[in-house]
VOBA-1610 file (N, C-alpha, C; in pm, whole numbers, padded with zeros to 5 digits, always signed):
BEGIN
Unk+06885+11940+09997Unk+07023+11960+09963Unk+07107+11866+10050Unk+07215+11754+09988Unk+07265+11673+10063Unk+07410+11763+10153Unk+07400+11742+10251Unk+07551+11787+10284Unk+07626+11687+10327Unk+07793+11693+10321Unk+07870+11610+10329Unk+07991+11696+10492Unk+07992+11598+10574Unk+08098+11635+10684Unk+08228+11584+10624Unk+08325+11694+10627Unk+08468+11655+10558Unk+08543+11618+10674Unk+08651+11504+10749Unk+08690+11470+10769Unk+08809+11493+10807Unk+08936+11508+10862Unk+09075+11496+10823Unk+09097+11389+10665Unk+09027+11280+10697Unk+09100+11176+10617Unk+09005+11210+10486Unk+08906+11256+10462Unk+08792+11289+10370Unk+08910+11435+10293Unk+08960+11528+10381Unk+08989+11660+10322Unk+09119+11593+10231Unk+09193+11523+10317Unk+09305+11463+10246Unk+09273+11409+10111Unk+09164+11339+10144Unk+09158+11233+09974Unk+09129+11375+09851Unk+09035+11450+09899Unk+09027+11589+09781Unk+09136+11616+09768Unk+09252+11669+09873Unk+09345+11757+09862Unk+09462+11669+09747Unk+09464+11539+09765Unk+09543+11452+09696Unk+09469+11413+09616Unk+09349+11348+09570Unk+09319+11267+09430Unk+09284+11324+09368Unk+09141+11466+09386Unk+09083+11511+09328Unk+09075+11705+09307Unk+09155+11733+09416Unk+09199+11877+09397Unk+09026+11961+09480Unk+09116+12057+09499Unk+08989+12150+09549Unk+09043+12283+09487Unk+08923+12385+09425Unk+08996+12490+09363Unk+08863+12601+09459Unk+08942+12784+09378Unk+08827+12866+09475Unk+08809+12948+09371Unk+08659+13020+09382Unk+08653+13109+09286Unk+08645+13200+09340Unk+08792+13281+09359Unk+08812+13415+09419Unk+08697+13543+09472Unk+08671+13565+09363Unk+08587+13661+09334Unk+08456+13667+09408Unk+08407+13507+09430Unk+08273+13513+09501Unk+08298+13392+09647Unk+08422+13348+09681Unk+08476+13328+09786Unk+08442+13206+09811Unk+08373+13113+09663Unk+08346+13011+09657Unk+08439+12897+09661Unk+08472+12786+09798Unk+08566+12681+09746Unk+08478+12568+09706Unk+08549+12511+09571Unk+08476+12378+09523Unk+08546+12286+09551Unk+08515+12114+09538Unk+08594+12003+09547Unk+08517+11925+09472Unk+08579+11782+09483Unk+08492+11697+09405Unk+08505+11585+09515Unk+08382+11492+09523Unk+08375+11440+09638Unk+08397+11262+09554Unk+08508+11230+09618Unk+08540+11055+09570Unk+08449+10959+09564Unk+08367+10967+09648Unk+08288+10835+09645Unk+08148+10858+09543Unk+08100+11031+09576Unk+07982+11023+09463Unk+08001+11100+09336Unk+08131+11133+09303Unk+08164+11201+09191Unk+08068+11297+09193Unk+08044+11398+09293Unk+07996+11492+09279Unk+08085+11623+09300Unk+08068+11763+09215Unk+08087+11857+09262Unk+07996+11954+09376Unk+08094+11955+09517Unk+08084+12012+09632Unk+08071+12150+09619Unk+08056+12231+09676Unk+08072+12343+09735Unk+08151+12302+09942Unk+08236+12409+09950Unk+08346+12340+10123Unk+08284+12507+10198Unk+08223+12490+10300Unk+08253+12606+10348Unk+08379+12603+10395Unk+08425+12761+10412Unk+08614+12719+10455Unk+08578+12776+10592Unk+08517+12797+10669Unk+08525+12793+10784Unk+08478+12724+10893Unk+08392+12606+10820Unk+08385+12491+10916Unk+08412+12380+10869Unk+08454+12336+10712Unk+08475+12284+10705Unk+08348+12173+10553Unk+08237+12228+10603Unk+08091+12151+10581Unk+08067+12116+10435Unk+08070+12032+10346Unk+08077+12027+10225Unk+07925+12027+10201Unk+07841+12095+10082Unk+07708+12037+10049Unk+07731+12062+09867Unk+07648+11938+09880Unk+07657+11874+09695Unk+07604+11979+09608Unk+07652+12020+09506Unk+07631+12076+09409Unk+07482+11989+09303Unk+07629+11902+09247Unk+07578+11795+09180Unk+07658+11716+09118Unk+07573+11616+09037Unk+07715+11491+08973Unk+07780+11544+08853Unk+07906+11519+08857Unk+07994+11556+08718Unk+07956+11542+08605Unk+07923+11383+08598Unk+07896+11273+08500Unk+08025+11271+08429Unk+08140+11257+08459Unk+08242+11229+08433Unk+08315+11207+08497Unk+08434+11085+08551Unk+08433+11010+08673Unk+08566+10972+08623Unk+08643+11110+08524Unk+08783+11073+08504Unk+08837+11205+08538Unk+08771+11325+08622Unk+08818+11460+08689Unk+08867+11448+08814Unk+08995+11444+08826Unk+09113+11461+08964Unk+09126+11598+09040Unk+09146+11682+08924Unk+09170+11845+08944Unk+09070+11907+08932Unk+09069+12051+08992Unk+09007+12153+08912Unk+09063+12302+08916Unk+08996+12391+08870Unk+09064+12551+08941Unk+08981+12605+08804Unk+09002+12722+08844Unk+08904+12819+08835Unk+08965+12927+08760Unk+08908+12966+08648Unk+08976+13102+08572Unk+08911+13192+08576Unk+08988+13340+08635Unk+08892+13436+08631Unk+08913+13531+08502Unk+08984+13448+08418Unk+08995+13548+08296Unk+08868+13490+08185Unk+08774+13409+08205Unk+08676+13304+08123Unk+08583+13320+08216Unk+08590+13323+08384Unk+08497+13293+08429Unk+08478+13156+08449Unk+08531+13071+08434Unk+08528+12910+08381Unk+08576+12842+08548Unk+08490+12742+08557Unk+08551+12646+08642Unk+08590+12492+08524Unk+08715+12477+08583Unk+08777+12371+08485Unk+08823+12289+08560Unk+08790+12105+08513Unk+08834+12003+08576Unk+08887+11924+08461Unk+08975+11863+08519Unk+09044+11770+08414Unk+09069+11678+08510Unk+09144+11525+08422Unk+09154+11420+08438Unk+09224+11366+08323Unk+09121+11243+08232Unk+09174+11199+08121Unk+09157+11294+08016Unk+09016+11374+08035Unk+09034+11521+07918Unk+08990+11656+08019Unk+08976+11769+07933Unk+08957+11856+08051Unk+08774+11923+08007Unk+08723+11941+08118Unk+08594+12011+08086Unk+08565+12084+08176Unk+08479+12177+08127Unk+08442+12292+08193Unk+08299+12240+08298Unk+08298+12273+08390Unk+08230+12234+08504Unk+08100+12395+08544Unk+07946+12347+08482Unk+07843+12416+08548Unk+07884+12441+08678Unk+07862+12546+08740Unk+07857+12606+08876Unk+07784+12544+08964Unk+07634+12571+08915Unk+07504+12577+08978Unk+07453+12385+08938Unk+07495+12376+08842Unk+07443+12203+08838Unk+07560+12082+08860Unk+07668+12123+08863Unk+07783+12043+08863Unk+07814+11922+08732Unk+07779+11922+08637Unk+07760+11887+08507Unk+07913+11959+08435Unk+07967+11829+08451Unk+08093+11825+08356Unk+08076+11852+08163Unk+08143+11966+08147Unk+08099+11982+07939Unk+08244+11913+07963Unk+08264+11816+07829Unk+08398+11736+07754Unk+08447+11887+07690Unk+08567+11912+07701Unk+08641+12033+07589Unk+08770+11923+07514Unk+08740+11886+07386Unk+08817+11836+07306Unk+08815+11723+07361Unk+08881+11607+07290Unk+08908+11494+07293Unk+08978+11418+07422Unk+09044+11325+07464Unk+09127+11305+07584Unk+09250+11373+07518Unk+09343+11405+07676Unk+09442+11488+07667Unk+09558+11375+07653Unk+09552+11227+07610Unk+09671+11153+07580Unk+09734+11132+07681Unk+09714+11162+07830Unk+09741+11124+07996Unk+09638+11172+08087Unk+09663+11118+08192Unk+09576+11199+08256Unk+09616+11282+08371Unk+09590+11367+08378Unk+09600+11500+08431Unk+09566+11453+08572Unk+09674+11523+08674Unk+09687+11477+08838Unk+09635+11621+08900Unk+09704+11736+08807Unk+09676+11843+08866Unk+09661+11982+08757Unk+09631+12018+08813Unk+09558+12189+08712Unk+09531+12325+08746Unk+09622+12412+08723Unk+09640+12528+08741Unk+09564+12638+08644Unk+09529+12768+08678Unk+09452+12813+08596Unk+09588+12978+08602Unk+09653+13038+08504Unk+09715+13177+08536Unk+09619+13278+08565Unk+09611+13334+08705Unk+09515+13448+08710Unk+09492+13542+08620Unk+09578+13584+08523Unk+09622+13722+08471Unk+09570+13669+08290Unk+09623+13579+08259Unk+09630+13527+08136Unk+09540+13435+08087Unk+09489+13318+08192Unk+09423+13232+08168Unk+09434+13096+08131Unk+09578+13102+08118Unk+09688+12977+08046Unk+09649+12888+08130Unk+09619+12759+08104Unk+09577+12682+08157Unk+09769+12548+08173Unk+09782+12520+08292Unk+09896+12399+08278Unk+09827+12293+08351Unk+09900+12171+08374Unk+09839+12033+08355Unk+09983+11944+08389Unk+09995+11863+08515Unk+10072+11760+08614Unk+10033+11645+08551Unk+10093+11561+08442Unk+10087+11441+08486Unk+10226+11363+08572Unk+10159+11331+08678Unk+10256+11252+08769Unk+10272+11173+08721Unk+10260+11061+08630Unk+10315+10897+08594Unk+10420+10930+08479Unk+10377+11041+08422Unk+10479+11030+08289Unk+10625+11167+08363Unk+10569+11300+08421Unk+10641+11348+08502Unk+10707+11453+08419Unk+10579+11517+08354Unk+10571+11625+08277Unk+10476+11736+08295Unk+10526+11875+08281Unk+10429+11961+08244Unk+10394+12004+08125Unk+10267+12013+08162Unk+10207+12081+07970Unk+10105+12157+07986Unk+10107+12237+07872Unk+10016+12343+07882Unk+09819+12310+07833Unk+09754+12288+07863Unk+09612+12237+07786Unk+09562+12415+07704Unk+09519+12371+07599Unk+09457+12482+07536Unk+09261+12460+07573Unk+09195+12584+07641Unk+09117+12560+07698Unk+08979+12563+07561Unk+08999+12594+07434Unk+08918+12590+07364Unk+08925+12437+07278Unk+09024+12375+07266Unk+09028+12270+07200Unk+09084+12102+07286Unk+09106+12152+07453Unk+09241+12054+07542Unk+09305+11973+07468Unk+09381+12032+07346Unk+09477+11981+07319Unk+09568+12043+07427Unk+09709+11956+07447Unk+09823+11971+07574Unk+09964+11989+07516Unk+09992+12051+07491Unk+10179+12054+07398Unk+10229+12039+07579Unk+10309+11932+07543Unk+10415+11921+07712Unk+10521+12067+07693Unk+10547+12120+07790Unk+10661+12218+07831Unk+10762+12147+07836Unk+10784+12050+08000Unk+10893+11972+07981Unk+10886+11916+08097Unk+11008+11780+08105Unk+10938+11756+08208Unk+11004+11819+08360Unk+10947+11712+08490Unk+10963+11795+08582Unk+11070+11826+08635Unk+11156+11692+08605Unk+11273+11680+08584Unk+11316+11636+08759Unk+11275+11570+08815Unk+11269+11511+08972Unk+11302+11363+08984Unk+11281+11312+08882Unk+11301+11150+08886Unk+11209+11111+08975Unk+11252+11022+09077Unk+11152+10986+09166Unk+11113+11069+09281Unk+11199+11154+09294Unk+11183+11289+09354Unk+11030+11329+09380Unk+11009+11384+09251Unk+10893+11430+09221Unk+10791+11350+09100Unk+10771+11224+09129Unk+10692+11158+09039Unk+10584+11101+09109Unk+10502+11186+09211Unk+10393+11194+09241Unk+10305+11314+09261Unk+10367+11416+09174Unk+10324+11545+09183Unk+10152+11576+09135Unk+10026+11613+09188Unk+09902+11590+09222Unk+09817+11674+09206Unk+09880+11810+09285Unk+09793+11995+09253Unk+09893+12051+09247Unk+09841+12159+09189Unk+09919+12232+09145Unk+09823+12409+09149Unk+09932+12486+09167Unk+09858+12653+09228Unk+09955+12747+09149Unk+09929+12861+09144Unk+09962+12967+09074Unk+09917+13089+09130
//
């Protein structure tokens, strides 16, 4: 099993490019690690990352976790549901027409929303088809036109 030492400057690049999400329930935090496009497992109390496995999809920034599906979900240019135990990215629908900076999962509901920072909109992804209807945008100008993760 490979393990990875996270860094200050290592935690930063997850916390900003690629998101780290937790699955409540079993106290699991995941990340995705930049250089081998793998999904991590972080212990949160020292810090210690060890590899899951590879995505095979190398356009996932975000992720987070629904406990209304059970689903770990990463997106990027489209969104897919992410194996636990093998780290094997499934495609859900087609690309989402931007790409996704950040990704929230509603605890209660399951509603999935979706940051793109370049265009500087929110939208909602539908998790059976990732099609994305935008909400609106963020409305920050340059304010907020690097917005990245996103929590709920």
């Amino acid at each position: 099993m490979q393990r990875f030492s996270l860094t200050a400057v290592s935690i930063a690049v997850l916390a900003c490019l690629l998101a780290i999400s937790t699955q409540a329930a079993a106290g699991t935090l995941f990340g995705v690690d930049a250089d081998t496009r793998q999904l991590i497992t972080i212990n949160p109390a020292t810090g210690a990352g060890t590899a899951v496995g590879p995505l095979g999809d190398t356009s996932i920034v975000g992720l987070t976790y629904d406990p209304v599906s059970d689903t770990l979900y990463g997106a990027g240019g489209r969104l897919a549901s992410i194996d636990r135990l093998t780290g094997l990215a499934t495609p859900i629908g087609g690309p989402l027409g931007f790409s996704v900076a950040g990704v929230a999962a509603h605890p209660i509901t399951g509603e999935l929303f979706g940051v793109d920072s370049i265009a500087d909109v929110l939208v909602t992804i539908n998790p059976t088809t990732g099609i994305d209807p935008e909400v609106g945008t963020l409305g920050g100008g340059a304010a907020f036109a690097k917005v990245t993760g996103m929590a709920l």
